[in-house]
VMD Tcl script that builds the backbone (N, CA, C; Angstrom):
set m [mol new atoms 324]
animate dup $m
set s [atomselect $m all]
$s set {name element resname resid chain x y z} {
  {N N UNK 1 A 0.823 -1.181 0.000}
  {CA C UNK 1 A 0.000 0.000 0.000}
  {C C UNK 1 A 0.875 1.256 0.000}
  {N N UNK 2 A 2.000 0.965 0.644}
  {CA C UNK 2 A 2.847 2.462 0.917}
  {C C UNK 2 A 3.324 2.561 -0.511}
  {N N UNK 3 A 3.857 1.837 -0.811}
  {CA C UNK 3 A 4.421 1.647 -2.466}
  {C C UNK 3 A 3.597 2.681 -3.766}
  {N N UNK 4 A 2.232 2.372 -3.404}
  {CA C UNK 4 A 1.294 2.514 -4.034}
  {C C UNK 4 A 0.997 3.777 -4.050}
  {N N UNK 5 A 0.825 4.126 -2.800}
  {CA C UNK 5 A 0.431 5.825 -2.673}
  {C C UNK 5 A 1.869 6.372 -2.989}
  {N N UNK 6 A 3.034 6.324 -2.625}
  {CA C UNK 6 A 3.819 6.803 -2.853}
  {C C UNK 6 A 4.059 7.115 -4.046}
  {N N UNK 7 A 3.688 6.192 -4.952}
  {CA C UNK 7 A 3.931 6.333 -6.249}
  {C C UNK 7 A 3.099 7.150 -6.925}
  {N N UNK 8 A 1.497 7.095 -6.528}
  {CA C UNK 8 A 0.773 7.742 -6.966}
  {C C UNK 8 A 1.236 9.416 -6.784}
  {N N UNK 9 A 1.690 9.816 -5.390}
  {CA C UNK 9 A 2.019 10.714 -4.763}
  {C C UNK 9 A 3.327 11.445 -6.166}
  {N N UNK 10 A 4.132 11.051 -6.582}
  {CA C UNK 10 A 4.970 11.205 -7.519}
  {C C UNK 10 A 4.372 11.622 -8.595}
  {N N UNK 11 A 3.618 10.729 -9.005}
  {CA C UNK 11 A 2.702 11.335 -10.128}
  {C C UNK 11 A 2.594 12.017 -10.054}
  {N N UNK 12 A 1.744 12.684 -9.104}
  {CA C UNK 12 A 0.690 14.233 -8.835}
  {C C UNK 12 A 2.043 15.057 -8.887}
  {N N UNK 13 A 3.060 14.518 -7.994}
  {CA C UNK 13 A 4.001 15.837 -7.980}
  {C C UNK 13 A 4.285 16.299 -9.629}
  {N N UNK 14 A 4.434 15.399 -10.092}
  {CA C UNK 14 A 4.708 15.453 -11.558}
  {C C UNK 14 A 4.189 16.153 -12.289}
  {N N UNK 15 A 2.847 15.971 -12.301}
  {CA C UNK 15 A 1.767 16.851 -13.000}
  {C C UNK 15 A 2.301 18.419 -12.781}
  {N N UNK 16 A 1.769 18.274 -11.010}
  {CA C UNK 16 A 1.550 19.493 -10.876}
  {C C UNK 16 A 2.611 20.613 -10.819}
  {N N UNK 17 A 4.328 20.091 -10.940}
  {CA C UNK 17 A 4.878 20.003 -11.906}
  {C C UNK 17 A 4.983 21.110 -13.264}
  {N N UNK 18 A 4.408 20.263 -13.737}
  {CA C UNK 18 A 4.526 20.943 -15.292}
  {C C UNK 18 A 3.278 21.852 -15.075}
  {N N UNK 19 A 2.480 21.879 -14.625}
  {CA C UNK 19 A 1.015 23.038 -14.100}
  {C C UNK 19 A 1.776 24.430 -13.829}
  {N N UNK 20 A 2.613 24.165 -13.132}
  {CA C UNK 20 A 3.174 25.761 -12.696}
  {C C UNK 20 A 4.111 25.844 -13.147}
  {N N UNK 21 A 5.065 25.075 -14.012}
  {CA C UNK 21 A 6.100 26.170 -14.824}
  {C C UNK 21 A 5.565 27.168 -15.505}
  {N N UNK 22 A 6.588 27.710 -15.412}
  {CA C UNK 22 A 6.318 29.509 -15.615}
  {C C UNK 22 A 6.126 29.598 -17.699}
  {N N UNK 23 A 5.476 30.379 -18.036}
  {CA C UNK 23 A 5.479 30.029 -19.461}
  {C C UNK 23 A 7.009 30.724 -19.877}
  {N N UNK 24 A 6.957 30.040 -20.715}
  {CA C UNK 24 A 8.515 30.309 -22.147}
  {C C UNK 24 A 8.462 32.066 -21.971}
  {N N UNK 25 A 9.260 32.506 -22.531}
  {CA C UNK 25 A 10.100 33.550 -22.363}
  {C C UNK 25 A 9.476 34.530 -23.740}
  {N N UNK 26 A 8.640 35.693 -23.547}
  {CA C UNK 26 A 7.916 35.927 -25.042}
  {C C UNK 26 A 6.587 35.323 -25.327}
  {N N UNK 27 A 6.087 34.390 -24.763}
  {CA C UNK 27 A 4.809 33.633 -24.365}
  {C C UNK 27 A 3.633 34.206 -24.282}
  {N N UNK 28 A 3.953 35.346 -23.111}
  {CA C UNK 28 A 3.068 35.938 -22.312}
  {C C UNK 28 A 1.900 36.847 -23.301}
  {N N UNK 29 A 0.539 36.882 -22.585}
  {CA C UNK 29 A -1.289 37.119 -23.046}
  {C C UNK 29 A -0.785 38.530 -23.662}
  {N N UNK 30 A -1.585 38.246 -25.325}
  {CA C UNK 30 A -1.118 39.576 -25.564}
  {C C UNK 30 A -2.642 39.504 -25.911}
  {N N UNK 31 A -3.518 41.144 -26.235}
  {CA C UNK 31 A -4.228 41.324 -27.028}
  {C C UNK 31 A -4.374 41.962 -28.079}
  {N N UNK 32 A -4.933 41.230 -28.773}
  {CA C UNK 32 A -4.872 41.556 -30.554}
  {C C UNK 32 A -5.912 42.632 -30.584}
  {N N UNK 33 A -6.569 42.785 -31.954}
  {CA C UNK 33 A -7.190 43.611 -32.553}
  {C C UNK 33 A -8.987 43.207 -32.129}
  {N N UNK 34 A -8.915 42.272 -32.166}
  {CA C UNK 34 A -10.216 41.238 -32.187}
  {C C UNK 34 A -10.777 41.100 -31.181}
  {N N UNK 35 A -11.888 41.304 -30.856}
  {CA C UNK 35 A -12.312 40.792 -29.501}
  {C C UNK 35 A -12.048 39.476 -28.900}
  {N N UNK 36 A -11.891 38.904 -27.924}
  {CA C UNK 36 A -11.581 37.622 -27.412}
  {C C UNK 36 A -10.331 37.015 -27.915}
  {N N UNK 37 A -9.353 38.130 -28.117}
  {CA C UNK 37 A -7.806 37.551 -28.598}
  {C C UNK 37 A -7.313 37.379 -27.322}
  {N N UNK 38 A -6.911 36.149 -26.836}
  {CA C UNK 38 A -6.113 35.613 -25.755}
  {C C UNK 38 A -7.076 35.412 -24.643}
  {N N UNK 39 A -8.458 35.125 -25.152}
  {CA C UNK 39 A -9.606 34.875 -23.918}
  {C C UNK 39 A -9.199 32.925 -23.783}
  {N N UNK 40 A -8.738 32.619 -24.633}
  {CA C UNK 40 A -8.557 30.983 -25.217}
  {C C UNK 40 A -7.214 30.668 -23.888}
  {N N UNK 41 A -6.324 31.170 -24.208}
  {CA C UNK 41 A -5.418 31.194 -23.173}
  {C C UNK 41 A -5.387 31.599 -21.878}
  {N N UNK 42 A -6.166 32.922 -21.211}
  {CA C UNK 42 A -6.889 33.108 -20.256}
  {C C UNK 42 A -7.730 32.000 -19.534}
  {N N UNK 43 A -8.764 31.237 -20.308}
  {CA C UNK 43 A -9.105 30.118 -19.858}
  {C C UNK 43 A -8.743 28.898 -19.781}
  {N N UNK 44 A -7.362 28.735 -20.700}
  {CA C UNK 44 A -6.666 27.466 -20.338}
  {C C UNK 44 A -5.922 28.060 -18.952}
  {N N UNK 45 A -5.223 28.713 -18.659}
  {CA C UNK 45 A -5.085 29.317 -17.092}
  {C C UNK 45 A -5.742 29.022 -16.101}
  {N N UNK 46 A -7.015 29.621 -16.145}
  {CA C UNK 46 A -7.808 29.355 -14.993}
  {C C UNK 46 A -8.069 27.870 -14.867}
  {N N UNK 47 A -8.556 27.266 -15.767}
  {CA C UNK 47 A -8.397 25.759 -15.891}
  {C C UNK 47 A -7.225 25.265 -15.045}
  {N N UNK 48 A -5.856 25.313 -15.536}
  {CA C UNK 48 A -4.907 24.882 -14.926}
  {C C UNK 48 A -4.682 25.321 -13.393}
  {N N UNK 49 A -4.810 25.905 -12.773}
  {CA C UNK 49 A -5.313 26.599 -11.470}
  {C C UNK 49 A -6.110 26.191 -10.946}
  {N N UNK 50 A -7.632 25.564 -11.559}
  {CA C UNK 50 A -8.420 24.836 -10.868}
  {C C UNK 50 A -7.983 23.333 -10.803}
  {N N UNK 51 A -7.283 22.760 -11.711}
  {CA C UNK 51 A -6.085 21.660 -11.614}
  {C C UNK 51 A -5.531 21.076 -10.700}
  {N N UNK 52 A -4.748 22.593 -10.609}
  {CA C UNK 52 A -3.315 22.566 -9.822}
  {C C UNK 52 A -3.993 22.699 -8.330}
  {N N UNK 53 A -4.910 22.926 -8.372}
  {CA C UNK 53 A -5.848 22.708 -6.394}
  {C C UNK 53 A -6.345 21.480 -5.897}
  {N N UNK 54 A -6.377 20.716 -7.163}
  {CA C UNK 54 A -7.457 19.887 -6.788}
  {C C UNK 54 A -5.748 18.377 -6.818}
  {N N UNK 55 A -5.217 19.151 -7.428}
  {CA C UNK 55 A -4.029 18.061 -7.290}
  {C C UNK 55 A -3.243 18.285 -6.012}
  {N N UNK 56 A -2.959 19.339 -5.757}
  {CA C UNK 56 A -2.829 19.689 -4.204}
  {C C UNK 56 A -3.555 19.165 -3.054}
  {N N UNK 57 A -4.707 19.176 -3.621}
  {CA C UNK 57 A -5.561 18.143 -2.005}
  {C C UNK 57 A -4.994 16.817 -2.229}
  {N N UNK 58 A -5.447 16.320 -3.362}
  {CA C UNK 58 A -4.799 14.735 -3.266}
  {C C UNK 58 A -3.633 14.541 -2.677}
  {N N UNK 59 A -2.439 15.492 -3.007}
  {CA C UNK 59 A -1.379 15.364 -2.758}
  {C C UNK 59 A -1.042 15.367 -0.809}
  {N N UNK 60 A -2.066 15.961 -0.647}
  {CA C UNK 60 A -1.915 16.232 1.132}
  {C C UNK 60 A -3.099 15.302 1.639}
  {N N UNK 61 A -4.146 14.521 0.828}
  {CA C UNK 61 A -4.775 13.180 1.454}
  {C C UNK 61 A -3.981 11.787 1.249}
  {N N UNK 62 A -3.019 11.557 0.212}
  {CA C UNK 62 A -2.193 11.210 0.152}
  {C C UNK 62 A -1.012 10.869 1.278}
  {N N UNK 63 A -0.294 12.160 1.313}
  {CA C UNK 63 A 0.600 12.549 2.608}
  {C C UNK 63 A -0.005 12.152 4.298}
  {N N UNK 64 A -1.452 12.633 4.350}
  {CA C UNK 64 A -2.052 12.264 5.554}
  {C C UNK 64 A -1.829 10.631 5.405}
  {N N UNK 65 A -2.303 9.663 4.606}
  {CA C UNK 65 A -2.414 8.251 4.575}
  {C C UNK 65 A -1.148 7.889 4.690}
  {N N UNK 66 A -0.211 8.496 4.166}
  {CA C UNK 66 A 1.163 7.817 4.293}
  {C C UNK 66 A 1.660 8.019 5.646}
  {N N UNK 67 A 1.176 9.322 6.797}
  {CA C UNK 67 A 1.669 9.608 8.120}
  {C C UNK 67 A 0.936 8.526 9.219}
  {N N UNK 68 A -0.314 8.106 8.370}
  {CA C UNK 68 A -0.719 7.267 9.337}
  {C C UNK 68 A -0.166 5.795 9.136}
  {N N UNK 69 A 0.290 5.532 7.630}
  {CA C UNK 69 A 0.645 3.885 8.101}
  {C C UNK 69 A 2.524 4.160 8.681}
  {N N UNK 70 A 2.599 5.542 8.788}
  {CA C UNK 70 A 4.264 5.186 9.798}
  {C C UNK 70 A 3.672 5.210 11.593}
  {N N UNK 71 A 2.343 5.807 11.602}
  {CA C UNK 71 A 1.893 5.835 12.997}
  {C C UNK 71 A 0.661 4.683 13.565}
  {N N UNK 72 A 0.921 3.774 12.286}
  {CA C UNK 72 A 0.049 2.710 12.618}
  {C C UNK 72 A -1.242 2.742 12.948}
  {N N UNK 73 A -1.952 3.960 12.081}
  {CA C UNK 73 A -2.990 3.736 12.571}
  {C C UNK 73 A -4.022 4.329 11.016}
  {N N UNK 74 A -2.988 3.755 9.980}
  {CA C UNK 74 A -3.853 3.447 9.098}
  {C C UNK 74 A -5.082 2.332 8.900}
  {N N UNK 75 A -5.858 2.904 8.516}
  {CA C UNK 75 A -7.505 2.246 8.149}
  {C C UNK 75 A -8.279 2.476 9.376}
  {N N UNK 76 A -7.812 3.461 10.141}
  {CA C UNK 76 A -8.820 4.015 11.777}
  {C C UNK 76 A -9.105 5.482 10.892}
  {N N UNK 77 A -10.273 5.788 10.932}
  {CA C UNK 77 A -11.161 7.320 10.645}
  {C C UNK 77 A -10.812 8.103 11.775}
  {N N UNK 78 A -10.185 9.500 10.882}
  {CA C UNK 78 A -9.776 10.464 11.587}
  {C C UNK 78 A -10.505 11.330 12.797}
  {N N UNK 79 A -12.230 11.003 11.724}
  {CA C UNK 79 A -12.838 11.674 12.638}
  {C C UNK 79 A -13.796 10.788 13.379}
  {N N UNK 80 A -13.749 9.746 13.794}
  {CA C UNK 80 A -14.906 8.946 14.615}
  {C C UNK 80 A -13.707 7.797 15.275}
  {N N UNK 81 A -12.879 7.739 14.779}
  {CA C UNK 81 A -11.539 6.646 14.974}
  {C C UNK 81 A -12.228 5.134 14.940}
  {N N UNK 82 A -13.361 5.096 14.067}
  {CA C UNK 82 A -13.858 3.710 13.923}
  {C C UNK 82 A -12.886 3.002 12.820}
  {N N UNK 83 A -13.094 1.831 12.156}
  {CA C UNK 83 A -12.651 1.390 11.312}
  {C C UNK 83 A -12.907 2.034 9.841}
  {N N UNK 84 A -11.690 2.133 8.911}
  {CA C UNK 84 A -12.335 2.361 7.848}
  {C C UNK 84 A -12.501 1.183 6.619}
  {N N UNK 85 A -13.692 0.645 6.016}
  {CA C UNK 85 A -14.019 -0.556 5.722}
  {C C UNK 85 A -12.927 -0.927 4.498}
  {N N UNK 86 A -12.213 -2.350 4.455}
  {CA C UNK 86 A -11.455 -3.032 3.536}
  {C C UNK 86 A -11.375 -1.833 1.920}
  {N N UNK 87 A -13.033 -1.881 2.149}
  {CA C UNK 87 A -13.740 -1.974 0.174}
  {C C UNK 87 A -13.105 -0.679 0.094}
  {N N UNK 88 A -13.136 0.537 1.107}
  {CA C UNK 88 A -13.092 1.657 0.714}
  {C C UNK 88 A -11.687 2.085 0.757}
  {N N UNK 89 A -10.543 1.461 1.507}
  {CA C UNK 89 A -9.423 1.494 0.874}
  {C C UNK 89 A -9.024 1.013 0.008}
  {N N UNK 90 A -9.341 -0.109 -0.662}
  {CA C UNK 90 A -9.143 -0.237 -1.413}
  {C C UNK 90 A -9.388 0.934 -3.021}
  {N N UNK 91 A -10.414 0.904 -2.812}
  {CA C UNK 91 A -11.451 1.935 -3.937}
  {C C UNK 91 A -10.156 3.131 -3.736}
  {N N UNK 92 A -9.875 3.871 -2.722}
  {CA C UNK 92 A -9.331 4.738 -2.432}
  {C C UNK 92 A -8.353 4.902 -1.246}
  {N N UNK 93 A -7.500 4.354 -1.265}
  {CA C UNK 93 A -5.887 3.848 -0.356}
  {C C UNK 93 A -5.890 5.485 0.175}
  {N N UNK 94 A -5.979 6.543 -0.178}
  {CA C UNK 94 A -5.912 7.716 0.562}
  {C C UNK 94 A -6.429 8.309 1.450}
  {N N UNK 95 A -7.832 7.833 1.858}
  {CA C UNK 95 A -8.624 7.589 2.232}
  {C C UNK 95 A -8.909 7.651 4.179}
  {N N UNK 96 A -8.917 9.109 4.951}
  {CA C UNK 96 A -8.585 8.646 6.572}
  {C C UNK 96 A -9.655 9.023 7.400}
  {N N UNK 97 A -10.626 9.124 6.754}
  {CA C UNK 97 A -11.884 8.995 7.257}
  {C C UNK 97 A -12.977 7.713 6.649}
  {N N UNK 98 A -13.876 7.518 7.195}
  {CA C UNK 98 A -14.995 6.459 7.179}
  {C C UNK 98 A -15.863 6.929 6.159}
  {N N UNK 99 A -16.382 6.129 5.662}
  {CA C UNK 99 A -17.870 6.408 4.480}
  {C C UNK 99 A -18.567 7.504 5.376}
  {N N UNK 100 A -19.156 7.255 6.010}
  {CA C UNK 100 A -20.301 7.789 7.065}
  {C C UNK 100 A -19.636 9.036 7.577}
  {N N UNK 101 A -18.619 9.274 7.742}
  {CA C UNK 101 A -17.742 10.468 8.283}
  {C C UNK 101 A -17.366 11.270 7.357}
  {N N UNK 102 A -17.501 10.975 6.255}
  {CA C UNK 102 A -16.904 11.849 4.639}
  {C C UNK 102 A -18.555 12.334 3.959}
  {N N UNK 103 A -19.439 11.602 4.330}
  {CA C UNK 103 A -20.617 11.800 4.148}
  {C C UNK 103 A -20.863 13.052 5.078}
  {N N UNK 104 A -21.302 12.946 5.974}
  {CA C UNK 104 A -21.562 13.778 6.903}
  {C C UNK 104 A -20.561 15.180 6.989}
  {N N UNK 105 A -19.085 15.459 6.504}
  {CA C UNK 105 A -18.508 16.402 6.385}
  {C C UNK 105 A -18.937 17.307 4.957}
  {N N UNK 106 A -19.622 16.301 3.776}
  {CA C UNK 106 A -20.057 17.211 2.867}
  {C C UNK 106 A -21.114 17.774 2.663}
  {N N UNK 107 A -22.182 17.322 4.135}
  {CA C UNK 107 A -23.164 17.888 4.077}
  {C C UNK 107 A -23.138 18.891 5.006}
  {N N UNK 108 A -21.997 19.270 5.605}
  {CA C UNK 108 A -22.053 20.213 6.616}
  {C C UNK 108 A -21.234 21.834 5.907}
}
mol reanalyze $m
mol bondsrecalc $m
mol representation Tube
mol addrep $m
């Protein structure tokens, strides 16, 4: 399992990564004559930004799962400290809360 996230964990770094290099040199949003010249690139931006956040959480639910199997107390829910069930680590090895506890945090 550590193998696993770890690796996954690499990935993301990877990505996110190439998400924030800085653009090439001369690159940078120019506007033309035309309306919506560089609106195309503007929104590949924001795109990549909404990306680069959402790869950031993984990257720190990730990190949480990996602190708990050095503290042994991976597959215990962070927030009820019940068990967290086989199926759902599996489904999702990152995973440090319970079905019922991840439920209940998105409805709040």
């Amino acid at each position: 399992m550590e193998r696993a996230l770890r690796r996954h964990l690499a990935e993301l770094q990877q990505k996110l990564g190439v998400l924030t290099e800085p653009p090439e040199r001369g690159s940078g949003l120019g506007f033309g004559k035309r309306v919506g010249d560089g609106t195309a690139e503007a929104v590949s931006r924001l795109t990549d930004v909404g990306v680069a956040d959402r790869l950031q959480v993984s990257m720190e639910r990730i990190e949480r799962a990996l602190d708990k199997l050095e503290q042994g107390t991976y597959g215990t829910c962070d927030a009820c400290a019940g068990p967290i069930p086989q199926a759902r680590l599996r489904a999702a090895p990152e995973s440090s809360v319970c079905i019922d506890c991840a439920r209940a945090a998105r409805r709040a």
